[in-house]
N, C-alpha and C positions, 0 to 999 in steps of 0.2 A: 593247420587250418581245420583237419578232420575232430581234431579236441575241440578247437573254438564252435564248430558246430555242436557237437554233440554236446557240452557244457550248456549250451544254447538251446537247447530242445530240454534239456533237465529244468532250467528256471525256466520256460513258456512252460513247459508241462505241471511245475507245478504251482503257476499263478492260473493253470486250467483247473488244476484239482482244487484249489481254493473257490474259483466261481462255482462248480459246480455242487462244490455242497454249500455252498449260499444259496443256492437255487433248488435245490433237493431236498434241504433239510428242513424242518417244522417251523423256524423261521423266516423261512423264503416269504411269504406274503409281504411281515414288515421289513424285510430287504426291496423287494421293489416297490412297497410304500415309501420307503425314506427314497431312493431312485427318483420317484414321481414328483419328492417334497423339493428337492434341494434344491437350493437360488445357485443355478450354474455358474453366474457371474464371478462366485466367489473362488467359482473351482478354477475359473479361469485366470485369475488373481492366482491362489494359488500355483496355477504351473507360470503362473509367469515369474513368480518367484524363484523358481527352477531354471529361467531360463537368464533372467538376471543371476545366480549364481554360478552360470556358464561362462557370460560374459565376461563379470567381475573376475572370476577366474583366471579366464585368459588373459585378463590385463593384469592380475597380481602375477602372473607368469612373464608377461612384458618387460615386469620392472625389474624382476631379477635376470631378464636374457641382458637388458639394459645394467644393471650393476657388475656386469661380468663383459659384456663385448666393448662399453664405453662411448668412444663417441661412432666408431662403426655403422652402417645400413643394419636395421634388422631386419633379419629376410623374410621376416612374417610366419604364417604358418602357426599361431597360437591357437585361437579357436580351433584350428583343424587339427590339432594334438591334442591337445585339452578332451575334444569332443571322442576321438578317438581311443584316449586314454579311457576317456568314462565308460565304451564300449567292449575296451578287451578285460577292464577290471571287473565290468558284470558280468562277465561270461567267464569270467576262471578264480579256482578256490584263492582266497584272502585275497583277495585281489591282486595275484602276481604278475599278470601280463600287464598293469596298467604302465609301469615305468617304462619298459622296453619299447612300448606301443609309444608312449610319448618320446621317446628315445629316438624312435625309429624315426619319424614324422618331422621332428625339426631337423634329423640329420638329411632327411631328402629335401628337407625348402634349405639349407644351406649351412647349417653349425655344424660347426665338429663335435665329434663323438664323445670325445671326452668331457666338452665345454656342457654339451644337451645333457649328459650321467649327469656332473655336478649340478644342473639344473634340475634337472629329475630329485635327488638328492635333498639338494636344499627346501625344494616346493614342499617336498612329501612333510620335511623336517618342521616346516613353519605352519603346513597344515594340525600334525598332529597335535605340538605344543600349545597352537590357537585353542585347537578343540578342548585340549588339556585344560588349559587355561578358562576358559568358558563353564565348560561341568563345573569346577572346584568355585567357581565366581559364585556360579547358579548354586549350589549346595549351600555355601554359607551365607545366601542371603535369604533362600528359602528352605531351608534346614528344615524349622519346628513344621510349617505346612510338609513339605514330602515326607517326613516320617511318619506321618499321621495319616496321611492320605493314599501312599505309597506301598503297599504291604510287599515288606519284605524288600525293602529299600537297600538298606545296607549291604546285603546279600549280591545285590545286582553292582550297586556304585562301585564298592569297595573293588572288586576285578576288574571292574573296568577302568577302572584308576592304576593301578597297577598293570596292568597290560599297556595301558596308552604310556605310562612311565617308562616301562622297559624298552616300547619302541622306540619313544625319545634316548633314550639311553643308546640303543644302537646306531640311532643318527647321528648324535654326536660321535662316539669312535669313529666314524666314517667322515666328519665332519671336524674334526682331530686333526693330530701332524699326520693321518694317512696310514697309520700302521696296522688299522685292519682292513682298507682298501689294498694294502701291500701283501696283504697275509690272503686275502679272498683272493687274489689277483693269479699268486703263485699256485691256489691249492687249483684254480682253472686250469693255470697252464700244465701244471703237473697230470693233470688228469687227461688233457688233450697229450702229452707226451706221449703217456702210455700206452691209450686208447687208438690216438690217429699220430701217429709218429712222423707220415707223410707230411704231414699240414703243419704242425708242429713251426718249423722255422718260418713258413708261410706268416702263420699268424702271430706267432712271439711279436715282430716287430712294432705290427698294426696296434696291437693289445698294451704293448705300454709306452706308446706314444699317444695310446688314447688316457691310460693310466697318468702321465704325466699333465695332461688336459684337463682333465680332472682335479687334479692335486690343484692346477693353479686356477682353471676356473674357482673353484675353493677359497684358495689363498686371498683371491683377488676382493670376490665377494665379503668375505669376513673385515675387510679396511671400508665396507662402504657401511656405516651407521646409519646412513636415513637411508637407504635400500631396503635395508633390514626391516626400518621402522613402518615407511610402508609398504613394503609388502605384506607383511603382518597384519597391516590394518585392513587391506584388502580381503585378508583373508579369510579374517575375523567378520567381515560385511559376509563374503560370499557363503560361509559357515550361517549368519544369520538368517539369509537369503530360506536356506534348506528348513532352518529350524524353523523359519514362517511358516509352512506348508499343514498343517497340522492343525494352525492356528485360524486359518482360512476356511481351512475344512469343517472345522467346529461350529464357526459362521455361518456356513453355507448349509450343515446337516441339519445343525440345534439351534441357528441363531443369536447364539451370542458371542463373547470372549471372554465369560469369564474362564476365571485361573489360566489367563493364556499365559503368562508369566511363567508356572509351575511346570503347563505343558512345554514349552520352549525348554526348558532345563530339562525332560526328562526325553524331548525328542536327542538332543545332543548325546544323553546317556545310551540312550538306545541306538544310536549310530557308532557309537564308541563299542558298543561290546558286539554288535551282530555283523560286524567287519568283519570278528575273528571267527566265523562261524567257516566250517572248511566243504564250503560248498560254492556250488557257479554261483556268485550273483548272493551269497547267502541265504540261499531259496531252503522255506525251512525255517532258520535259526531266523531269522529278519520277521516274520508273519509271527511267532513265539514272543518273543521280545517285544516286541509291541502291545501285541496281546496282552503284555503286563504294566507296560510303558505309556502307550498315548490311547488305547483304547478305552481304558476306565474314565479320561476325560471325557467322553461323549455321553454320557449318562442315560441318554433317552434310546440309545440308539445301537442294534447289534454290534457286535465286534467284527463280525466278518465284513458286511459291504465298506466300515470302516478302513479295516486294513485293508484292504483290494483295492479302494480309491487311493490310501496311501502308496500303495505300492504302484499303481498305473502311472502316478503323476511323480514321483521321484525316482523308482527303478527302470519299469517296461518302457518311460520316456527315454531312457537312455543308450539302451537297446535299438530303439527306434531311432531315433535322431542321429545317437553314436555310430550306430551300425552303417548308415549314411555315409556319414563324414569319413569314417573307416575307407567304406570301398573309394573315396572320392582320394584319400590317401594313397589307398593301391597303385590306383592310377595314373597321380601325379610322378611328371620326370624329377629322376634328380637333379640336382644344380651340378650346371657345370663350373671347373675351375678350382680354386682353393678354395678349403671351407672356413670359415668366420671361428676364428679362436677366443679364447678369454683376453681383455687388453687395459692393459692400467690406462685410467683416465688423462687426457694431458691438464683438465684443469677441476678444481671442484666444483666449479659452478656450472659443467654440465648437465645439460637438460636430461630428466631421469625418463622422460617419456619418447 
């Protein structure tokens, strides 16, 4: 907890240093001239955009708890994972506490351990691919416009295409017959051996019965084709959700839409590459990227009060809201009883919702 704070005080501290040379530096007056100009309404569109991409979220999380538990009770708890996830992934580098934290969250409203991983797993897997999938759409349709308009285009896309490939790559092995879930599984247990040799048979047990959970949450999902399909499509919505934001923004600062199309394409690239940036919350590399990315679409108008209302309305919203739902996590009891495993369906024309 004492990391997640301190992670936490590094991105608020530096979306302070951000305001404050907006407000200190020789362009401060037309920063709070555009403040004074902007039709709020749009900003309010805007985050709501953000909040529909929470929503959507938790329901394309719905439908893959649903492709895996079958006809079972879902014990709920979406939103409140979801929201939660978005909170410990901005507070810790590349966003690694977001799985655990979703992990954590469904395993106290009632899934098993293993069944929530392969959930965690999958979600992450159809996120990335979507996102994958989106840039390379956007690229080839607006190719000749961002090379032209884009300085230094290739430079940016290219790694982030490859980066987003490789992660897809690691999904899949894991996503696979299981043998580098089998190989991660043993180099834990090995290390707990050595390390805590007490605890050792303690937790062997717990660990690949969660392992095995896993595997068949997995198996199970992989026979369901229209799970796959939409959830995918959800996700690809909740992916668009984000990429509006920018597009709204435009409206509200400059008044118009044009090249919203181009900006859309190049908000997705920019969320693709400043994920990997090895900071809380990618506080930093995220204000940079941008700065290259969607702030040249404003034309009229600083780059800083730009990227700070970007950043308010898609990051510190999530913080705030996340952080919320977090503690509201904390303090939920666990379920009592058996926990909700992976479960073949008894028929296909089970309802997915």
């Amino acid at each position: 907890m004492k990391k997640v704070i301190i992670n936490l005080l590094i991105a608020l501290a530096v979306g302070g240093i951000l305001a404050a040379i907006m407000f200190t530096n020789q362009s401060s007056d037309e920063a709070i001239k555009i403040l004074k100009s902007i039709e709020y309404e749009y900003i309010l569109i805007a985050f709501l955009c953000v909040v529909a991409m929470w929503l959507i979220g938790s329901f394309a999380m719905r439908v893959i708890k649903k492709g895996m538990i079958g006809r079972q009770k879902d014990p709920g708890g979406n939103l409140l994972a979801l929201m939660s996830h978005e909170f410990i992934s901005a507070v810790t580098p590349f966003s690694s506490g977001g799985q655990p934290a979703l992990v954590y969250v469904l395993t106290k409203k009632g899934l098993d351990a293993g069944t929530a991983a392969s959930l965690a797993i999958i979600r992450s897997f159809i996120y990335q691919i979507s996102e994958l999938f989106l840039s390379i759409i956007g690229f080839l349709l607006l190719r000749n416009y961002l090379l032209v308009h884009v300085p230094h285009f290739y430079a940016i896309f290219i790694p982030a295409v490859i980066i987003c490939s490789s992660i897809v790559g690691v999904y899949l092995a894991f996503l696979g017959k299981g043998k580098l879930a089998n190989k991660t599984v043993q180099l834990i247990m090995s290390l707990i051996k050595r390390f805590f040799p007490k605890k050792h048979e303690k937790i062997e047990k717990t660990v690949y019965e969660s392992l095995a959970s896993f595997k068949e949450g997995v198996r199970i999902f992989k026979t369901r084709p229209w799970f796959w399909v939409f959830a995918i499509i959800f996700q690809m919505i909740e992916l668009l959700c984000i990429y509006m934001v920018p597009v709204f923004m435009l409206r509200a600062i400059e008044g118009t839409y044009a090249n919203a199309l181009p900006l859309l394409v190049c908000t997705c690239i920019c969320l693709i590459i400043m994920s990997y940036v090895p900071t809380p919350g990618t506080a930093g590399g995220a204000e940079g990227f941008a700065i290259l990315l969607i702030a040249p679409f404003f034309v009229y108008s600083p780059a800083l009060p730009v990227i700070l209302i970007w950043r308010l309305l898609t990051y510190y919203s999530k913080i705030l809201f996340g952080g919320i739902s977090f503690m509201f996590a904390l303090k939920i009891k666990g379920s009592d009883g058996r926990k909700i495993k992976a479960k073949e369906m008894m028929s296909q024309a089970d309802s997915m919702i």
